[in-house]
C-alpha positions as CSV (number, residue, x, y, z in Angstrom):
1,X,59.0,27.3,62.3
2,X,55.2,28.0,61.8
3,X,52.9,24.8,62.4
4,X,50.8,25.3,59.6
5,X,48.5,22.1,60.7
6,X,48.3,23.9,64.6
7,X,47.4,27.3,62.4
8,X,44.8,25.8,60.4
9,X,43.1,24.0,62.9
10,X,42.8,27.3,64.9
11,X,41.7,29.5,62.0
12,X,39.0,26.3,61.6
13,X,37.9,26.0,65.1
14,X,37.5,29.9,65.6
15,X,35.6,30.2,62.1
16,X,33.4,27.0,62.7
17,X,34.6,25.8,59.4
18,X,36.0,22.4,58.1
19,X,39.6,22.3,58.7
20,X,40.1,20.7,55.3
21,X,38.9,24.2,53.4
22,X,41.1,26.4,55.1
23,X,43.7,27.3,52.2
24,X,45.4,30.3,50.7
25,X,42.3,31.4,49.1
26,X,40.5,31.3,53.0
27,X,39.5,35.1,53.5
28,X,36.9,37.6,55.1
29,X,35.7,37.8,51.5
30,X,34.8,34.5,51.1
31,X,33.9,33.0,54.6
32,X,30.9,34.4,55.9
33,X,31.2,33.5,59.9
34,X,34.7,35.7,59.5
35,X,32.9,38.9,61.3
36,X,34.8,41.7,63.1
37,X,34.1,39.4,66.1
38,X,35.3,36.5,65.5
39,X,38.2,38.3,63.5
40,X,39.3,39.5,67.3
41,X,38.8,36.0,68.3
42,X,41.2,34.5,65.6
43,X,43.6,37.4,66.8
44,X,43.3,36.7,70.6
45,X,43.3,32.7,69.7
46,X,46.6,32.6,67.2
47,X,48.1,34.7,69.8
48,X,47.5,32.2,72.8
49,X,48.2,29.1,71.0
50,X,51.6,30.7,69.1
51,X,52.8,32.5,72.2
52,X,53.3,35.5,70.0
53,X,52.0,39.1,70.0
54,X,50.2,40.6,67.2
55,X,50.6,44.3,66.8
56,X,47.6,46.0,66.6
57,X,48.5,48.2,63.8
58,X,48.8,45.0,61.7
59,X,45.9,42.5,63.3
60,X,42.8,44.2,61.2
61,X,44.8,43.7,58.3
62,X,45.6,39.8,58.7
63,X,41.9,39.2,56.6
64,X,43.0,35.9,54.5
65,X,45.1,32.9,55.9
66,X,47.6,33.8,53.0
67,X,48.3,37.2,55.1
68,X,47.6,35.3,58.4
69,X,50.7,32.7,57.5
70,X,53.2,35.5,56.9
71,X,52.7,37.3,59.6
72,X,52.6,34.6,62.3
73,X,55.2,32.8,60.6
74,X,57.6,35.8,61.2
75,X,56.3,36.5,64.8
76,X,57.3,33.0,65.7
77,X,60.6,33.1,63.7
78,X,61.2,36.5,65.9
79,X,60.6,35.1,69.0
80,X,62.6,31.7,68.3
């Protein structure tokens, strides 16, 4: 089952936002230290800290924490 707190908290930290304002309306869009940078970063970081392996194919599309969620949430479900 996906931490949401542990995902948040990582999404925050990466972003250097407040961990209280990540929600399902957090996106590239609407965050603007969410570069192609630190977009790898996120990638690389969720990764790490879920012990879980995002396909490239589907990592430049994870752009909102709405997307994020999903995906990682079946990635760990997967590898339970």
């Amino acid at each position: 089952m996906l931490d949401e707190t542990k995902l948040k908290s990582v999404i925050a930290a990466i972003l250097e936002i407040d961990e209280n304002s990540v929600d399902q309306n957090t996106s590239m869009d609407n965050v603007e230290s969410w570069d192609s940078i630190k977009h790898m970063d996120l990638i690389l970081a969720i990764e790490e800290e879920f012990g879980v392996s995002v396909p490239d194919e589907e990592a430049a599309d994870l752009t909102s924490y709405a997307l994020i969620k999903l995906v990682v949430a079946d990635l760990v479900k997967d590898k339970g």
